[in-house]
Backbone as JSON Lines, residues from 0, in Angstrom:
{"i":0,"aa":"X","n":[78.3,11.54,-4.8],"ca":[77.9,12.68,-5.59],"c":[76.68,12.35,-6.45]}
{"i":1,"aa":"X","n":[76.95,11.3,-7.14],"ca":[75.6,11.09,-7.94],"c":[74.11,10.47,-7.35]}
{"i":2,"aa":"X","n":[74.32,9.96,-5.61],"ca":[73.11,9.87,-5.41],"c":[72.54,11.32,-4.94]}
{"i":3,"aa":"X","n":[73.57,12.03,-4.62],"ca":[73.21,13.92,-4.0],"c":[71.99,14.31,-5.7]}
{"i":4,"aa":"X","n":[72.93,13.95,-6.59],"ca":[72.42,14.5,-7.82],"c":[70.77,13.46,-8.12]}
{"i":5,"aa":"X","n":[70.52,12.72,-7.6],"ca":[69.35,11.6,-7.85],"c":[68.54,12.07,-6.89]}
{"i":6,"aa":"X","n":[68.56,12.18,-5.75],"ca":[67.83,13.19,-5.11],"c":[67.13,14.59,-4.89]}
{"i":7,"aa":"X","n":[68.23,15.3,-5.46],"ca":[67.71,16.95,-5.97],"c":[67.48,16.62,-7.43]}
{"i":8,"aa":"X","n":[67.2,15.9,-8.44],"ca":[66.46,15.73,-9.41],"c":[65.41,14.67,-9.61]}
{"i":9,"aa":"X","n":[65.17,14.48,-8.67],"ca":[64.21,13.61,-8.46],"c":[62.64,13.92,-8.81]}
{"i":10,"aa":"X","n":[62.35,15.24,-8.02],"ca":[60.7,16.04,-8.24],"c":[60.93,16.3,-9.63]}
{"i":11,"aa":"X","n":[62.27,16.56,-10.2],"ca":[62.1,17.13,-12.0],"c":[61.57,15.97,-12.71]}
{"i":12,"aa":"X","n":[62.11,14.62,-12.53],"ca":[62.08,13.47,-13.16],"c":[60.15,12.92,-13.01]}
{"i":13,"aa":"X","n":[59.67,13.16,-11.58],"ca":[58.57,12.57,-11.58],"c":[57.75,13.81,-12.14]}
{"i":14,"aa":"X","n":[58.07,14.86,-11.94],"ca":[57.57,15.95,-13.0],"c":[57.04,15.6,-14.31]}
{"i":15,"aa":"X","n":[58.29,15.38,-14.75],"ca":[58.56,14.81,-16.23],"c":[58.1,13.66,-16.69]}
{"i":16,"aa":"X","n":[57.9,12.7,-15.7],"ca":[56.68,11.34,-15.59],"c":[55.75,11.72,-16.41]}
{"i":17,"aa":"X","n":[54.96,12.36,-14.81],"ca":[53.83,12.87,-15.34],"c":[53.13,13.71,-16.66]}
{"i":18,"aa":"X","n":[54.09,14.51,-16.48],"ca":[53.44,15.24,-17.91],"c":[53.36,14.04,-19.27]}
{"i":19,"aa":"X","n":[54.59,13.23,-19.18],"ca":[54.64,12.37,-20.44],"c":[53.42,11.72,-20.55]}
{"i":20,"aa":"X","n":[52.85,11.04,-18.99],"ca":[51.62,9.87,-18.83],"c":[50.75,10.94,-19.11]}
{"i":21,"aa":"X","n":[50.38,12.3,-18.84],"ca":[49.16,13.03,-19.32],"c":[49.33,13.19,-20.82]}
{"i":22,"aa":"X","n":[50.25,13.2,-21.85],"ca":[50.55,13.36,-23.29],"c":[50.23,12.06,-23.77]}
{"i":23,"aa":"X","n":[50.25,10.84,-23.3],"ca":[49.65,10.06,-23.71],"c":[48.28,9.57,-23.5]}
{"i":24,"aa":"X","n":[47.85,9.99,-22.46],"ca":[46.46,10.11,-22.48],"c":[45.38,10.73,-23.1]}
{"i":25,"aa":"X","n":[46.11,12.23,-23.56],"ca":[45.71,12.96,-24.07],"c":[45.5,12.44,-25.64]}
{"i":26,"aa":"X","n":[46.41,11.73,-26.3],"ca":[47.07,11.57,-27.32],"c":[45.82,10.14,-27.58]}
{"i":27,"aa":"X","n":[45.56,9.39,-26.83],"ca":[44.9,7.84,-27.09],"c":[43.55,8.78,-27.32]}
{"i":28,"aa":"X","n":[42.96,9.94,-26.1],"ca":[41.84,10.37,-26.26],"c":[41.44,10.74,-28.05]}
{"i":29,"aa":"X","n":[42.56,11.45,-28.31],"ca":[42.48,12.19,-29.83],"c":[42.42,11.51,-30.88]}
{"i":30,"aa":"X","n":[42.98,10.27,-30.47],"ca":[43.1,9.07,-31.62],"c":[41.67,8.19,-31.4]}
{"i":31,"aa":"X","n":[41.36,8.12,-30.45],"ca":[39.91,7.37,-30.11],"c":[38.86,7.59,-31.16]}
{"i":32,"aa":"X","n":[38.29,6.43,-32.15],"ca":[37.47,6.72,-32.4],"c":[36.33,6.89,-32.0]}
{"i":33,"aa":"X","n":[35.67,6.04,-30.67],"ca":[34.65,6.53,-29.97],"c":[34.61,8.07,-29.9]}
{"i":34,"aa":"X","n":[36.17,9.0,-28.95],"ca":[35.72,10.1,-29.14],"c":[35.62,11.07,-30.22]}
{"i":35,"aa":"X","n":[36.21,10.81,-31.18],"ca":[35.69,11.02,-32.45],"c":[34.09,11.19,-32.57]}
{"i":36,"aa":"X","n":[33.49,10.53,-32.22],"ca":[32.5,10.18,-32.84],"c":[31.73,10.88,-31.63]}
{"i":37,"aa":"X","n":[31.94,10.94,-30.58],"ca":[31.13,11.5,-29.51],"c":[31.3,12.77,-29.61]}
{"i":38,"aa":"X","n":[32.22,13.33,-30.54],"ca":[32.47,14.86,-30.63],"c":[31.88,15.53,-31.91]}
{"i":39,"aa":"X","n":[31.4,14.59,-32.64],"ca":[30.12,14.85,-33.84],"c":[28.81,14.39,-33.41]}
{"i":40,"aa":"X","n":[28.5,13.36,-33.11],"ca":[27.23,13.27,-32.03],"c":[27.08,14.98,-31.71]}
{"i":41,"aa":"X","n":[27.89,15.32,-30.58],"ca":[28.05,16.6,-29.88],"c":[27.95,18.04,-30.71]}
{"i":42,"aa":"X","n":[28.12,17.86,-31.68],"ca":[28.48,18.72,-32.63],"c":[27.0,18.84,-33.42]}
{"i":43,"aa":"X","n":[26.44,17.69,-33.9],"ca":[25.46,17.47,-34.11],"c":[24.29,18.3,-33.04]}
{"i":44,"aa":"X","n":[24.12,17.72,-31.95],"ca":[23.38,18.34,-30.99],"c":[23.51,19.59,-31.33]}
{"i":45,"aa":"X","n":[24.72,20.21,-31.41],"ca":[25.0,22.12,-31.52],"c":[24.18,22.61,-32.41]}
{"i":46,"aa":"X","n":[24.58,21.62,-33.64],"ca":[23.79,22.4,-35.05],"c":[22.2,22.63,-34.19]}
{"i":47,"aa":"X","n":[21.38,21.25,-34.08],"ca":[19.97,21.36,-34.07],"c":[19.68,22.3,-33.26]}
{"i":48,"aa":"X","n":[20.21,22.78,-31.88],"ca":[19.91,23.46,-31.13],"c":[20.37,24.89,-31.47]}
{"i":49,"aa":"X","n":[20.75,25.13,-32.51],"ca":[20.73,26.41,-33.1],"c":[21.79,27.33,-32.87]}
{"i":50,"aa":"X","n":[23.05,26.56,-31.97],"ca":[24.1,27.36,-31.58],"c":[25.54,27.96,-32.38]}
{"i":51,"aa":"X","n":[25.54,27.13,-33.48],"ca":[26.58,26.69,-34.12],"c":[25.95,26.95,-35.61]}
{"i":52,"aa":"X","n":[26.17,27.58,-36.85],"ca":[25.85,28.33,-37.89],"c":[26.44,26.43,-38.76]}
{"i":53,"aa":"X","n":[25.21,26.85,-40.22],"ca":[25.45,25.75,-40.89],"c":[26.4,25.43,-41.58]}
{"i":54,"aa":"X","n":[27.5,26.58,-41.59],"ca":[28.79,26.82,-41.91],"c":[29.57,26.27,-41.0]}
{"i":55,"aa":"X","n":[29.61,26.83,-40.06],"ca":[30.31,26.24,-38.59],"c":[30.8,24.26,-38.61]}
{"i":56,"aa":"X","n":[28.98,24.3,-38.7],"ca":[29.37,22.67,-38.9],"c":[29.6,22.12,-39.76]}
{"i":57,"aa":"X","n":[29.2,22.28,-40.83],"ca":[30.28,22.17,-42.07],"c":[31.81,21.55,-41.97]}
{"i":58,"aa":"X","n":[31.93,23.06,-41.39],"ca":[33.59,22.7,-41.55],"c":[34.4,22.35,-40.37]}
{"i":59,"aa":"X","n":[33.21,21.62,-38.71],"ca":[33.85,20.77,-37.86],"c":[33.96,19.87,-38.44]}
{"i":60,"aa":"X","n":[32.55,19.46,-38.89],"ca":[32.23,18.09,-39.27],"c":[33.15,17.45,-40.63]}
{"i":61,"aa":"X","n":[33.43,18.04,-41.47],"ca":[34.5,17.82,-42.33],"c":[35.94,17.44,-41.42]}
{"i":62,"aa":"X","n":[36.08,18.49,-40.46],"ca":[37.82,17.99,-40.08],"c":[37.7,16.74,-39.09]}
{"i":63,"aa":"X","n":[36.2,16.32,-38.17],"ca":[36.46,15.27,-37.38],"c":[35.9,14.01,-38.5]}
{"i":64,"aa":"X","n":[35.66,13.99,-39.51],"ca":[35.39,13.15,-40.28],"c":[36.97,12.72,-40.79]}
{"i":65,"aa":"X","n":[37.88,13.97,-40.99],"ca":[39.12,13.67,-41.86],"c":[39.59,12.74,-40.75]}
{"i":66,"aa":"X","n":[39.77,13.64,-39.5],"ca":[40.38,12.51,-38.48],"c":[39.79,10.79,-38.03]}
{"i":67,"aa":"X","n":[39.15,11.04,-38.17],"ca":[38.06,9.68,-38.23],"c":[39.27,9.04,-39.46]}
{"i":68,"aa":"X","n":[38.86,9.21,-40.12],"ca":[39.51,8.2,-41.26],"c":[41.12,8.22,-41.31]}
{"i":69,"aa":"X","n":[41.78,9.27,-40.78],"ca":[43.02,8.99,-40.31],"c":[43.33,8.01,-39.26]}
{"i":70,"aa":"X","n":[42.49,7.88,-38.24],"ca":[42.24,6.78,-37.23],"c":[42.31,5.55,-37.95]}
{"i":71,"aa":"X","n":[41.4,5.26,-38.3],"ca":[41.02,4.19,-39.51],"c":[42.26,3.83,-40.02]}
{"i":72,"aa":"X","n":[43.17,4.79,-40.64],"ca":[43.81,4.24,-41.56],"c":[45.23,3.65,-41.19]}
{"i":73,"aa":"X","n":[45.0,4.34,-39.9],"ca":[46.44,4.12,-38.72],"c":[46.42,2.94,-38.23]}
{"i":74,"aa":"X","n":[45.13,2.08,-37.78],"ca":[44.5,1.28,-37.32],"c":[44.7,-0.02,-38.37]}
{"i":75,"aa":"X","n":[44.58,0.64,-39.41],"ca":[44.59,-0.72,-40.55],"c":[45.83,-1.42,-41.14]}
{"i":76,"aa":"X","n":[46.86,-0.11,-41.04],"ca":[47.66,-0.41,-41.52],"c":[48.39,0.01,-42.85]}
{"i":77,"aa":"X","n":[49.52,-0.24,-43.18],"ca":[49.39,0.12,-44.63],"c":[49.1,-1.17,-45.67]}
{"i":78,"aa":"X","n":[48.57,-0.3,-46.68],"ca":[47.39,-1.29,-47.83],"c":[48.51,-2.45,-48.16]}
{"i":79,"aa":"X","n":[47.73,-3.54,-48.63],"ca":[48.47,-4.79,-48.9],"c":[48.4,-4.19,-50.84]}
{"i":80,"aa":"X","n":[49.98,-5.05,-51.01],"ca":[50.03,-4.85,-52.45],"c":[50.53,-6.26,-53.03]}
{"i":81,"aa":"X","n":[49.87,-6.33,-54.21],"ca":[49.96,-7.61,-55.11],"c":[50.8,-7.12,-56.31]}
{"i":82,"aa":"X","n":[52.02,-8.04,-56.55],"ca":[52.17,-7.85,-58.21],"c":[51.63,-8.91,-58.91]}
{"i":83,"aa":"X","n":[51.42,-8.58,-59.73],"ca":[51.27,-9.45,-61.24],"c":[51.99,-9.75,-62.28]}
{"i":84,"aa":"X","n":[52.11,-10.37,-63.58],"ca":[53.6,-9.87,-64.43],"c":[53.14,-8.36,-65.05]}
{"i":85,"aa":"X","n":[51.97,-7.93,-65.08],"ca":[51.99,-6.81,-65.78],"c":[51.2,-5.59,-64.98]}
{"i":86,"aa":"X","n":[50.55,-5.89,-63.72],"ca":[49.77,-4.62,-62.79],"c":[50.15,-5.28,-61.38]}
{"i":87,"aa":"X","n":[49.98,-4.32,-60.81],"ca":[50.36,-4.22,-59.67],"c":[48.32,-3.76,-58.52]}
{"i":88,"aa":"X","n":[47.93,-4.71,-57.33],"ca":[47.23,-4.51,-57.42],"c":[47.2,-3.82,-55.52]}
{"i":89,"aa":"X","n":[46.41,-2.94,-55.11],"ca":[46.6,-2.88,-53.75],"c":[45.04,-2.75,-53.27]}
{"i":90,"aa":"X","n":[45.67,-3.54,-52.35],"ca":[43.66,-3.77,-51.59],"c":[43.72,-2.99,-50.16]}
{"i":91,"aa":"X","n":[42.83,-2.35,-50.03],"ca":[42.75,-1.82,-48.66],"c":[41.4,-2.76,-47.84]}
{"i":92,"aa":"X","n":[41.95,-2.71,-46.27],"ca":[40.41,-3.54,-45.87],"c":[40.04,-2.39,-44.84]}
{"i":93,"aa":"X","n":[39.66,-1.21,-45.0],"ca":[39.12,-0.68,-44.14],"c":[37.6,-1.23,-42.7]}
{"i":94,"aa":"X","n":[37.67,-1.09,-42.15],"ca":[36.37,-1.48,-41.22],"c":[36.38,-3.27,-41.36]}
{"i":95,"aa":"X","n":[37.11,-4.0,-41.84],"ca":[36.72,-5.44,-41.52],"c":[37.0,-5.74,-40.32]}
{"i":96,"aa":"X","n":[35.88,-6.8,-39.88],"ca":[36.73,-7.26,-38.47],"c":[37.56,-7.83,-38.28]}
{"i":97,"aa":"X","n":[38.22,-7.26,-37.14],"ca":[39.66,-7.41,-36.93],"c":[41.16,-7.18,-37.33]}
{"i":98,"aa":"X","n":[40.33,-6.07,-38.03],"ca":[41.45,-5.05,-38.91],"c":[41.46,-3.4,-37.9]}
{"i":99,"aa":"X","n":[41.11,-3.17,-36.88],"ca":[41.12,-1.96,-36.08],"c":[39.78,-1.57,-35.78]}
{"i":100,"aa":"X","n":[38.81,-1.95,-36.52],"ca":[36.9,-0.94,-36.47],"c":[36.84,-1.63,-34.95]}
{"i":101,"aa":"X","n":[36.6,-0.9,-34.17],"ca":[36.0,-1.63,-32.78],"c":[34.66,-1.16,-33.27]}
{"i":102,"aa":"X","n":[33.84,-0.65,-34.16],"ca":[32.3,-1.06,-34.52],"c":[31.52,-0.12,-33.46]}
{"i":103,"aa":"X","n":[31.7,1.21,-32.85],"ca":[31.48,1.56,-31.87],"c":[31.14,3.27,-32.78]}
């Protein structure tokens, strides 16, 4: 019975593969800072060529900047913290090498 059942659910399962391997592809693309950055490049191009209002880009360029630095910050980690007997100190290392910046 249960190989009857492994068989007629079989196309659901590689179905279900797939879509997962395209959600993660999708998902590395969005997190990429290269494409980040190739999508303000791009964005850029829009403004000069007159397609896209100075408002428009404004307020792409603000949200792929936010994501940019959400990348960044995912990448880095969370901030290191120091106590002291009386302060408490936390250092962030954004962009050092070998802290996530692939420098790209």
């Amino acid at each position: 019975m249960f190989l009857l059942d492994d068989l007629l659910l079989a196309p659901a399962h590689g179905f279900v593969f797939i879509l997962r391997q395209i959600q993660e592809a999708a998902e590395k693309e969005l997190d990429s800072e290269g494409a980040i950055k190739r999508q303000l490049l791009a964005l850029e191009v829009e403004r000069e060529a007159g397609r896209i209002s100075p408002a428009e880009f404004s307020e792409q360029e603000e949200e792929l900047f936010a994501r940019l630095r959400a990348v960044r910050q995912r990448k880095a980690g969370p901030p290191q913290q120091f106590h002291t007997g009386d302060a408490s100190i936390t250092i962030e290392t954004p962009g050092l090498p070998g802290h996530g910046d692939d420098g790209a």
